[in-house]
C-alpha distance (Angstrom), angle and dihedral (degrees) to the residues before:
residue distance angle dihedral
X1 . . .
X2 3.46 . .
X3 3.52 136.6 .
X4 3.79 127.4 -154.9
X5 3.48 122.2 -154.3
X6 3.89 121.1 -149.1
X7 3.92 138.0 166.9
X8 4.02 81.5 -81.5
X9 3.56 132.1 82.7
X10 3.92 130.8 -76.9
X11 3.68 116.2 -121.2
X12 3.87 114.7 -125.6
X13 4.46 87.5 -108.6
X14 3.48 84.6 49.4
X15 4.33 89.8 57.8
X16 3.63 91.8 42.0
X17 3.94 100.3 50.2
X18 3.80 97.6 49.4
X19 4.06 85.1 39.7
X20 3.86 104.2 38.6
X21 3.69 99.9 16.6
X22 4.13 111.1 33.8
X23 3.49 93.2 -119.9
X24 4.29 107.0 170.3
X25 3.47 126.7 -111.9
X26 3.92 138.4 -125.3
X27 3.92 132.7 -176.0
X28 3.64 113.7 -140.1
X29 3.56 121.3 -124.7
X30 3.53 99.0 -121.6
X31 4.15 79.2 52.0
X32 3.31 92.4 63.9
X33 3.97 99.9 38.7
X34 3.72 81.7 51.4
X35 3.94 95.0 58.2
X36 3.53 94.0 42.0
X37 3.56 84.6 58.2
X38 3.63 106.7 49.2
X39 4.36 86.0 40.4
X40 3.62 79.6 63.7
X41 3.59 88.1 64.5
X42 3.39 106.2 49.4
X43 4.29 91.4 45.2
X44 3.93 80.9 63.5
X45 3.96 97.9 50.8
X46 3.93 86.3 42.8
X47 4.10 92.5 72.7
X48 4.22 87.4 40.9
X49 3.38 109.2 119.4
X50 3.99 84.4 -147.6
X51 3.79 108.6 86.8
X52 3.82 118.3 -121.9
X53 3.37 125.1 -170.9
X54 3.85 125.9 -94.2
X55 3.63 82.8 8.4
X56 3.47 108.6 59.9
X57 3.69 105.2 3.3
X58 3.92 145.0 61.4
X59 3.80 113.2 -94.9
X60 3.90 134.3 -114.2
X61 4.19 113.8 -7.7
X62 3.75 77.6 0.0
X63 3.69 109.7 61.9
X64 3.72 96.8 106.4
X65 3.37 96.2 78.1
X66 4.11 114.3 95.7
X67 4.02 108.3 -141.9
X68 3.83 120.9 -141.5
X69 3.35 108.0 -120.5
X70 4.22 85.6 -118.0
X71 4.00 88.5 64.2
X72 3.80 99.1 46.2
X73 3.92 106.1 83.1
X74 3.88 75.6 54.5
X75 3.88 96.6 43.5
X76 3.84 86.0 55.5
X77 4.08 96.4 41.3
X78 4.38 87.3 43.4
X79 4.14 83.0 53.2
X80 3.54 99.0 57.9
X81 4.15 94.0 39.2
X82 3.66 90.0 54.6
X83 3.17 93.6 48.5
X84 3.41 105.5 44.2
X85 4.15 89.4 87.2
X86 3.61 109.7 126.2
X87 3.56 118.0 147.5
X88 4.22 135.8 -156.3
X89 4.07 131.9 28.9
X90 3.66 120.5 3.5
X91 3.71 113.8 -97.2
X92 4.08 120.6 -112.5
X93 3.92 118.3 -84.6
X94 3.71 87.2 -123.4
X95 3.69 89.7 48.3
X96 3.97 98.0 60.2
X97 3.90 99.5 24.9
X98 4.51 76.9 59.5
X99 3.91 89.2 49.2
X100 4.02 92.8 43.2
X101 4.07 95.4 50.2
X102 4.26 85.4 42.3
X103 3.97 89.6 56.9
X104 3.49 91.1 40.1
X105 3.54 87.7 56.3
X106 3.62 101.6 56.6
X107 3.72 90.8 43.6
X108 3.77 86.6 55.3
X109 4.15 87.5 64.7
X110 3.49 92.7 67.3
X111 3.81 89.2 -120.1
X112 3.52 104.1 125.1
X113 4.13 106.6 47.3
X114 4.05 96.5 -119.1
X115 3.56 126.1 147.6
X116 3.72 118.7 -97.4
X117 4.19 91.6 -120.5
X118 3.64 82.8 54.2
X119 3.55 85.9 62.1
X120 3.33 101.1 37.1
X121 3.62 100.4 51.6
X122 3.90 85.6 56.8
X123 3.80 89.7 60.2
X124 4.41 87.7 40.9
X125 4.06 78.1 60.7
X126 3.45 96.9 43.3
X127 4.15 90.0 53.0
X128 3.72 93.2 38.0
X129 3.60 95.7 57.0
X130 3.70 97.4 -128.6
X131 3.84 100.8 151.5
X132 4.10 109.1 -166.5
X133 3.70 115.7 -136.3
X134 3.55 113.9 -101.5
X135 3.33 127.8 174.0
X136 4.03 139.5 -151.3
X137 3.78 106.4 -110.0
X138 4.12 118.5 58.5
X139 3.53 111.7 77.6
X140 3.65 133.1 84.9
X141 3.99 93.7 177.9
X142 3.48 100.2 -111.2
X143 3.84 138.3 93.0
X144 4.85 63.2 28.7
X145 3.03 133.0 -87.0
X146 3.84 89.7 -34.7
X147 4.46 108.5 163.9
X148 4.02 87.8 43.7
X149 3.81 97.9 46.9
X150 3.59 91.0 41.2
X151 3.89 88.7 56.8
X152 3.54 82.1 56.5
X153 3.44 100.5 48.6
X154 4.23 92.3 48.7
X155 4.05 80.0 54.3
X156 4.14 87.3 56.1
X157 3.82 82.7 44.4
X158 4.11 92.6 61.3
X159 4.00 85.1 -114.7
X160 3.68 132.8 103.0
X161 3.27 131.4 27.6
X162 4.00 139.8 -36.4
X163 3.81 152.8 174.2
X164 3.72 116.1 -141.7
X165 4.17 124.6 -153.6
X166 3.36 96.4 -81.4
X167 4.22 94.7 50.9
X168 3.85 101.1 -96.8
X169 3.35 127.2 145.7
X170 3.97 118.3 -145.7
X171 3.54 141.6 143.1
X172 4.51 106.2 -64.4
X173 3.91 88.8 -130.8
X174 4.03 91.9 61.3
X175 3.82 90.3 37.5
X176 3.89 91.5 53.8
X177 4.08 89.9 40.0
X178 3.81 85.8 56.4
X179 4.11 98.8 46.9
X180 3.81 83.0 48.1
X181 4.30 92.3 -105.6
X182 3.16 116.5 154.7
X183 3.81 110.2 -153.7
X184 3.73 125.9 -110.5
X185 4.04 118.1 -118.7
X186 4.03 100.8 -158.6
X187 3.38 130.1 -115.3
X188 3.74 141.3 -164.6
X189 3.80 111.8 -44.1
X190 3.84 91.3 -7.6
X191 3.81 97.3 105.9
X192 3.54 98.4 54.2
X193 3.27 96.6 47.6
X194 4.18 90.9 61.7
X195 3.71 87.8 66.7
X196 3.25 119.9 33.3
X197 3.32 104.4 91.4
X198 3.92 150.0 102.7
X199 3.70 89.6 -132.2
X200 3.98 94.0 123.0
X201 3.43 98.6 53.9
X202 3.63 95.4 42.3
X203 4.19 99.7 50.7
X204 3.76 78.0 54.5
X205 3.19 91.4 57.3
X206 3.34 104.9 41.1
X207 3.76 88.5 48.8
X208 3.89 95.4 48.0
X209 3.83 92.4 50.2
X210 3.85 86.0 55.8
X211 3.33 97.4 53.5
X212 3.80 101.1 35.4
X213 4.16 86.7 57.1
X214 3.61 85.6 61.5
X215 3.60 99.0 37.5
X216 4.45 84.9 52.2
X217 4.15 87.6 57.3
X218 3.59 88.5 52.9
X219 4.33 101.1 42.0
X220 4.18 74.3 54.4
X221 4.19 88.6 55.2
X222 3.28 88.6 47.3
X223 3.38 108.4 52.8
X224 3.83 90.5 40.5
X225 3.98 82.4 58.7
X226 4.12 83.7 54.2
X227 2.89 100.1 45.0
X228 4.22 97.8 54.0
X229 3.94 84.5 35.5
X230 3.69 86.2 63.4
X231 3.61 104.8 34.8
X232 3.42 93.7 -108.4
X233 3.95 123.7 160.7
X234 3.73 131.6 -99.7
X235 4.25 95.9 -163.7
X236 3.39 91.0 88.3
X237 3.40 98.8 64.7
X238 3.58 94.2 59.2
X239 3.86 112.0 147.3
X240 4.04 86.9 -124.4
X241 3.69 94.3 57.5
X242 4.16 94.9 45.9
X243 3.87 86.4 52.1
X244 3.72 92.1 53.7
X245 4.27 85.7 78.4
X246 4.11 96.4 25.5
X247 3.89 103.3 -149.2
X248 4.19 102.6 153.7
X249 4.08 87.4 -143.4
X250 3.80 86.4 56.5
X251 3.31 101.4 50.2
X252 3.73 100.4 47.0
X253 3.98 87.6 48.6
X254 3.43 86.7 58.7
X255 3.81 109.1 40.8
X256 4.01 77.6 57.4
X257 3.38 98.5 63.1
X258 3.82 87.3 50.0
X259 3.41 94.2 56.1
X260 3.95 89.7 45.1
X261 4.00 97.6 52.1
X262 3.55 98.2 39.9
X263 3.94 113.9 131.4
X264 3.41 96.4 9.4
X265 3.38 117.7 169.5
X266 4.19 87.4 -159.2
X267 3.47 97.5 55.3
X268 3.79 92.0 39.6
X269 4.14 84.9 63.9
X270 3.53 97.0 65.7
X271 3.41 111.0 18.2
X272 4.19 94.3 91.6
X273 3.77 119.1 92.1
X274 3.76 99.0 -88.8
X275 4.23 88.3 76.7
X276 3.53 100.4 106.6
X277 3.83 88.0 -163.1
X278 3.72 109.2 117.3
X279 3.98 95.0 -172.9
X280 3.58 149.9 -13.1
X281 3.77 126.1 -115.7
X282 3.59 117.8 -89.6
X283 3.71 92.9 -109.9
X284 3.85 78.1 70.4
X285 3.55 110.4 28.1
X286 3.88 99.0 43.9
X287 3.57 93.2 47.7
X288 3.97 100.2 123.0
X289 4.19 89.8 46.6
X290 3.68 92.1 62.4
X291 4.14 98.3 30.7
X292 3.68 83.3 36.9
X293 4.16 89.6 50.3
X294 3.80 85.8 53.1
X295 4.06 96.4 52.8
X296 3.92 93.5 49.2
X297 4.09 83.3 52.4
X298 3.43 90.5 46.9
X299 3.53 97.9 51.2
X300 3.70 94.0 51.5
X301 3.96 94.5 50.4
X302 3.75 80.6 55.6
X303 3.76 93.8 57.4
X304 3.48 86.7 49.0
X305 3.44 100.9 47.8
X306 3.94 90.1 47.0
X307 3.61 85.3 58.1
X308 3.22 93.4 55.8
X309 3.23 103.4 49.3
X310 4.06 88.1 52.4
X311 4.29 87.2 60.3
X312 3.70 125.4 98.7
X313 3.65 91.0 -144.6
X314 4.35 111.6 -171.3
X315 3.91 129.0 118.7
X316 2.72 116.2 -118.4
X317 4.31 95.7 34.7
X318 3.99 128.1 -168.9
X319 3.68 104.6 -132.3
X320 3.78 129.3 -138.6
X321 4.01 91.3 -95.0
X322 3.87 98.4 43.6
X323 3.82 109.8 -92.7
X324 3.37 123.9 120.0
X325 3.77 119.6 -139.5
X326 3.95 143.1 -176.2
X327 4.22 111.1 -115.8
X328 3.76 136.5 169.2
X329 3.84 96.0 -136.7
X330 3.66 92.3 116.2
X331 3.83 88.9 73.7
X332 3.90 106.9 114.2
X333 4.25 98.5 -146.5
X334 3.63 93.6 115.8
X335 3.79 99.2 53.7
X336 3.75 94.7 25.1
X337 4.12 86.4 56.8
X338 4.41 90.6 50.0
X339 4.04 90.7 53.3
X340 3.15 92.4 49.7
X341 3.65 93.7 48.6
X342 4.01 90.8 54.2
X343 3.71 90.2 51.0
X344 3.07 83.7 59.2
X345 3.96 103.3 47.5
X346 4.07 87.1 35.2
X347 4.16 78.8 68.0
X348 3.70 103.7 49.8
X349 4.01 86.1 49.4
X350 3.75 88.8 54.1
X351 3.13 92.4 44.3
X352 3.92 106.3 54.3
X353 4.54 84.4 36.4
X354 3.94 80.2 58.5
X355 3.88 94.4 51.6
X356 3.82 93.6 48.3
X357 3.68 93.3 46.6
X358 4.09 85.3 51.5
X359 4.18 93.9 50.9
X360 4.03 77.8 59.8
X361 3.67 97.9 65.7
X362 4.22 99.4 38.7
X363 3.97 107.1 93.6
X364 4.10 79.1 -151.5
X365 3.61 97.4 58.3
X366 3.40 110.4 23.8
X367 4.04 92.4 82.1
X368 4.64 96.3 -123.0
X369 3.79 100.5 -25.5
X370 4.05 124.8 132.1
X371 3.80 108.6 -90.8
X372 3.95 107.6 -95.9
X373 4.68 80.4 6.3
X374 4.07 79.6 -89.5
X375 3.54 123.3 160.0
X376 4.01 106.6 -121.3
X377 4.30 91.3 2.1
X378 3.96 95.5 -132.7
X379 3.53 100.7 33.2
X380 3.95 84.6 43.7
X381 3.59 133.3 45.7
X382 3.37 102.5 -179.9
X383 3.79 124.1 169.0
X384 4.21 86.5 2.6
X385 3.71 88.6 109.5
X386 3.90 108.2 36.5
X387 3.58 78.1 68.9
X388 3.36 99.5 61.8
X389 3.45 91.3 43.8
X390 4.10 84.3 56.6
X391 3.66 88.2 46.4
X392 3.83 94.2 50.4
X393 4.40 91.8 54.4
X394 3.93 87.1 44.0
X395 3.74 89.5 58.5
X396 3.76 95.3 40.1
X397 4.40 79.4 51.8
X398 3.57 95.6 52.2
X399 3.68 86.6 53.0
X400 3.61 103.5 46.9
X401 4.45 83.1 50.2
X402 3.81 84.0 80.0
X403 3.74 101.1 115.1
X404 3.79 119.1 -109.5
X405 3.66 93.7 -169.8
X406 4.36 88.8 69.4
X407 3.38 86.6 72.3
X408 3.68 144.3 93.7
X409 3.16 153.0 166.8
X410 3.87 128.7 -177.7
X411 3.81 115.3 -128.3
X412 4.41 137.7 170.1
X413 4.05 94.6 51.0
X414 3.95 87.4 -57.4
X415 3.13 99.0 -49.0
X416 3.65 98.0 108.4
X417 3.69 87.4 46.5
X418 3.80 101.9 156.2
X419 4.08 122.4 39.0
X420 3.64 132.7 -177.3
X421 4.12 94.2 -143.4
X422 4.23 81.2 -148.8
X423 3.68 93.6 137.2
X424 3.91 76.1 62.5
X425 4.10 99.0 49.9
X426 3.79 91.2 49.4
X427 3.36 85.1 48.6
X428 4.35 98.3 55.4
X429 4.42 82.4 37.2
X430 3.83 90.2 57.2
X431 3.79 84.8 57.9
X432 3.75 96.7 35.7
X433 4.09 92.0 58.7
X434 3.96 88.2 50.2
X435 3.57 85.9 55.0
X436 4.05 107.0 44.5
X437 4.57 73.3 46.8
X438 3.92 81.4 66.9
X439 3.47 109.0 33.6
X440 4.47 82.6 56.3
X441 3.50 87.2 44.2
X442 3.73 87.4 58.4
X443 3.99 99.9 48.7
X444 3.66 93.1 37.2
X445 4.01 86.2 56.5
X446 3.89 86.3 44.3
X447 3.01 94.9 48.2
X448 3.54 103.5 53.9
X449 3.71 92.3 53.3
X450 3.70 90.1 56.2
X451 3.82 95.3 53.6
X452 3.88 92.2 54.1
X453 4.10 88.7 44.7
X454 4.05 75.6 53.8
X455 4.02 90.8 67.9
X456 3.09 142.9 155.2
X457 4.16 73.5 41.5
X458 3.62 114.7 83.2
X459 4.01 125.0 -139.4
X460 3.92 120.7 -125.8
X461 3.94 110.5 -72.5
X462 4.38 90.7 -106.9
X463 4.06 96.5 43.3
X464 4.11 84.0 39.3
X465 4.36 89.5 49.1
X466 3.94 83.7 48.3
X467 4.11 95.1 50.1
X468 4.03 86.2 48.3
X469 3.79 89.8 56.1
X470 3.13 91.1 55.7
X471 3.21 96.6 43.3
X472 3.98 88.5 65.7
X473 3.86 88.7 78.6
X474 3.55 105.9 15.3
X475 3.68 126.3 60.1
X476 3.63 126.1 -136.8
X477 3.75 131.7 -113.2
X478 3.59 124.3 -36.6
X479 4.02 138.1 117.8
X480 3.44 118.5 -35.9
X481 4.06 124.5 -57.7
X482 3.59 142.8 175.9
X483 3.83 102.4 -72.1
X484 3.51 101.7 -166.7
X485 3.52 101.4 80.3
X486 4.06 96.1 42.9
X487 3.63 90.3 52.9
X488 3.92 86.7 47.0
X489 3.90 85.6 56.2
X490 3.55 92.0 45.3
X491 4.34 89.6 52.7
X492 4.05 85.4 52.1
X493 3.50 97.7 42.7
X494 4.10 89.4 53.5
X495 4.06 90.6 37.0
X496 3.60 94.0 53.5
X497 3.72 97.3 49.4
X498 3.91 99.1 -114.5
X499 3.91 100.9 120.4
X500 3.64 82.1 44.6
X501 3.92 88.4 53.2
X502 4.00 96.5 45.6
X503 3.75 92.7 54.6
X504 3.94 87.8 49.4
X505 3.97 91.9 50.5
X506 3.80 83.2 73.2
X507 4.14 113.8 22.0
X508 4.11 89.3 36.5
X509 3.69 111.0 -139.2
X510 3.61 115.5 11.9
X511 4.23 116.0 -146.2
C-alpha cells in the first residue's frame, strides 16, 4: 500500500498502515509546490532586518535575542539537540513511525516554511524503516510533542539514535548512509517546525480509537456469551426499549447482542413463563448503557482526532496570503481532554466485563454451575484465579482513568506557563486498551467454558462460532491446568481480531 500525503488531512487507516503496517509513503505534487511556496516566504523574512521568530530569533524565554544570520544554521541544529532530551524506555515502532507521517503531514501543507528535502527525507525514513529512538519521558504536550519529535528530527540530522527494519539499533548517520539518506543541515525556520507539533498524542490517538472500536464489538460478544452462559435474558434488549432513551452508542450495543443470541437454544430454555427469574443483574441487563456510553465517547474522540488530523499545526505558521504569524495551536487540550475521556470509558467496560466474569464463579449466582466452573470444586479451582487476575488489570484501569489533562506544570521561565501533559494521557490509554484486551480475553475464555458446562443446551450459532475458535487453541473443561497460557491464547485471539471474526461469520458486520 501506499499512502500519499497532500496539503489535506490523513484518514485514521491511512496513520495506522504506514504506523502498524509499513505501508510506503508519497508526497503529492501539489505538497511539494506548496512548500516551495511557503520556503519562499521565510527566505524573504530571513534578510529582514525586523526579527521574526524561529527565523531570526532565539526560541521560548529566549526569543528576544536577534540571530546573525552566521549563527542560525546553528541556532536551528542547537534547537533540536537540546531538545532532543527524553528520558526512560524506548517508545513503540508504531508509536514514532505515527508521529513521523503526522509531522510530515503538516509540513506537506506548506504551513510551516521548510524545505521540500526536509520533507522528503522524512518520508525516505518513513519507507526505509529507520525508526528513531524515542523514549517515554520528555513531553509535557505543549509547545507539541517537543523531546519525541526532536529525537526524530536529530535522526533526520544523521545523529542520535535509530532502529533499522530488521530491529537494530545503530548510530542514525550510518543508518541513513546505508538507505541512501543524505542528512539534512537546517535552515531558517526548519528546526522548529520538526517539533512543534501534537503529533504524539494524536498517532496515539488515532491508533487507540482503532483498536478500541474493535475491542467495543468484542466486550458486546462477550457479554452476549455471559449472558447465555448464565441464563440471562435477551427481552430486554429489545430495539423498542433501547429507543425509549435514544443514545446511538446504546442502541448499536444492543442490536448486537440481538444479532449474537438469536436462536439460541439456551435462552430458548428459560425464556417461557415458568422462569421464576424476574431480572438479571445489572452487569447483564445494563450492558448497552455502559458499552453504549463507551461508543458515544468513542465517536467524539474520533471527531476530534479527525480534526486534528485536518490542522497544520507549527508556531510560528505561513498563512494562506504570505504572512507569517505567532499562534497557540500547538497546545494539546483538545486531544489531551478525549484520551483521557477513553481512559476513562476503557475502565467502566472493564469494570462491568469483570463483574460478569465474577457471577460465573459464585455457586449462588451463577444459576446451577460448578463453583469457580471447576471440575471437582475443592480438588479444582478452576477459573477462581483468572479472575483475580481480571480484577488486578481493572484496578490498575481505574487508576490510570485519573485525568492527565488536570494537570500542570509551568515550564521555559514561565513562558510555557500552562501544559496539557497529553503526551502523558496517550501514554496511560496505550496501557489502558492492552488492559480492557485482557480483561475480554478473560470473560470470553469464561465464558466459553460455561456454555459447554451448559450442555446438552446449545449456545446461539455466533456466540457458539466464537467458543469453537477458541476452542482451536484452548481446550475445554476438564481438571485443573496451567491457566496462564490459555488466557494468553484467549488475549491473542481477541487482539488479533479472530473472536471478532467468528461472531461475524454468522451475524455479518457487527456495529
Amino acid at each position: 500500500m501506499n499512502v500519499v500525503v497532500g496539503v489535506g488531512a490523513l484518514a485514521a487507516d491511512e496513520v495506522v498502515s504506514v504506523a502498524r503496517h509499513g505501508a510506503r509513503v508519497t508526497l503529492a505534487p501539489e505538497a511539494l509546490q506548496e512548500i516551495a511556496r511557503s520556503r519562499e516566504v521565510i527566505k524573504a523574512l530571513a534578510d529582514d532586518v525586523k526579527p521574526h521568530y524561529g527565523v531570526s530569533t532565539g526560541f521560548g524565554a529566549l526569543a528576544t535575542r536577534h540571530i546573525p544570520t552566521e549563527l542560525r544554521a546553528q541556532l536551528q541544529r542547537s534547537l533540536v539537540r537540546s531538545h532532543a532530551a527524553g528520558s526512560g524506555p524506548e517508545v513503540e515502532r508504531e508509536v514514532v513511525r505515527a508521529l513521523m507521517l503526522l509531522r510530515l503531514s503538516t509540513l506537506a501543507t506548506g504551513r510551516t516554511g521548510v524545505r521540500t528535502e526536509t520533507a522528503e527525507a522524512y518520508a525516505g525514513l518513513l519507507n526505509a524503516d529507520i525508526t528513531p529512538v524515542v523514549h517515554e519521558y520528555g513531553s509535557l504536550g505543549c509547545s507539541g510533542d517537543l523531546a519525541p519529535l526532536a529525537h526524530c528530527a536529530l535522526a533526520v540530522m544523521g545523529e542520535g539514535v535509530v532502529r533499522t527494519a530488521d530491529g537494530e539499533k545503530k548510530p542514525a548517520g550510518e543508518a541513513l548512509a546505508a538507505a541512501g539518506i543524505t542528512p539534512v543541515v537546517l535552515e531558517e525556520k526548519e528546526g522548529l517546525a520538526l517539533i512543534n507539533g501534537t503529533d504524539g498524542m494524536l498517532g496515539m490517538l488515532v491508533l487507540a480509537a482503532h483498536d478500541l472500536r474493535r475491542l467495543l464489538s468484542t466486550a458486546d460478544i462477550a457479554a452476549a456469551m455471559s449472558v447465555e452462559g448464565q441464563l440471562g435474558t435477551d427481552a430486554v434488549f429489545a430495539a423498542d426499549l433501547q429507543a425509549m432513551r435514544p443514545h446511538p452508542g446504546q442502541g448499536d450495543s444492543a442490536g448486537n447482542l440481538r444479532s449474537l443470541l438469536a436462536d439460541s437454544a439456551i435462552i430458548a430454555s428459560h425464556a417461557g413463563p415458568d422462569c421464576t427469574y424476574v431480572q438479571d443483574a445489572y452487569s447483564l441487563r445494563c450492558t448497552p448503557q455502559v458499552h453504549g456510553t463507551a461508543r458515544d465517547t468513542l465517536g467524539h474522540a474520533e471527531l476530534v482526532a479527525s480534526r486534528e488530523l485536518a490542522s497544520a499545526v507549527d508556531n510560528p505558521v505561513v498563512t494562506l496570503d504570505g504572512r507569517v504569524e505567532s499562534n497557540g495551536n500547538f497546545h494539546g487540550a483538545p486531544v489531551a481532554a478525549v484520551l483521557d475521556f477513553l481512559a476513562i470509558t476503557v475502565a467502566d467496560v472493564a469494570s462491568i466485563s469483570e463483574r460478569r466474569t465474577d457471577r460465573f464463579l459464585d455457586p449462588a449466582r451463577n444459576r446451577g454451575l460448578n463453583a469457580f466452573l471447576a471440575d471437582d470444586p475443592g480438588v479444582d479451582s478452576g477459573h477462581m484465579i483468572a479472575q483475580y487476575t481480571q480484577a488486578a488489570i481493572v484496578s490498575e484501569l481505574k487508576r490510570l482513568a485519573t485525568p492527565a489533562s488536570v494537570d500542570s506544570i509551568p515550564s521555559s521561565a514561565m513562558q510555557e506557563d500552562h501544559v496539557s501533559m497529553g503526551w502523558s494521557a496517550a501514554r496511560k490509554l496505550r496501557r489502558a486498551i492492552d488492559g480492557l484486551n485482557r480483561v475480554l480475553a478473560v470473560e470470553l475464555y469464561t465464558a466459553a467454558r460455561a456454555l459447554d458446562l451448559r450442555a446438552p443446551l446449545t449456545p446461539a450459532p455466533a456466540t457458539a462460532a466464537v467458543r469453537e475458535g477458541l476452542r482451536k487453541t484452548v481446550e475445554g473443561p476438564g481438571t485443573d491446568r496451567w491457566l496462564a497460557p490459555e488466557i494468553e491464547e484467549a488475549v491473542q485471539y481477541v487482539a488479533s481480531g479472530r473472536a471478532l471474526a467468528a461472531a461475524e461469520s454468522v451475524t455479518g458486520d457487527l456495529v
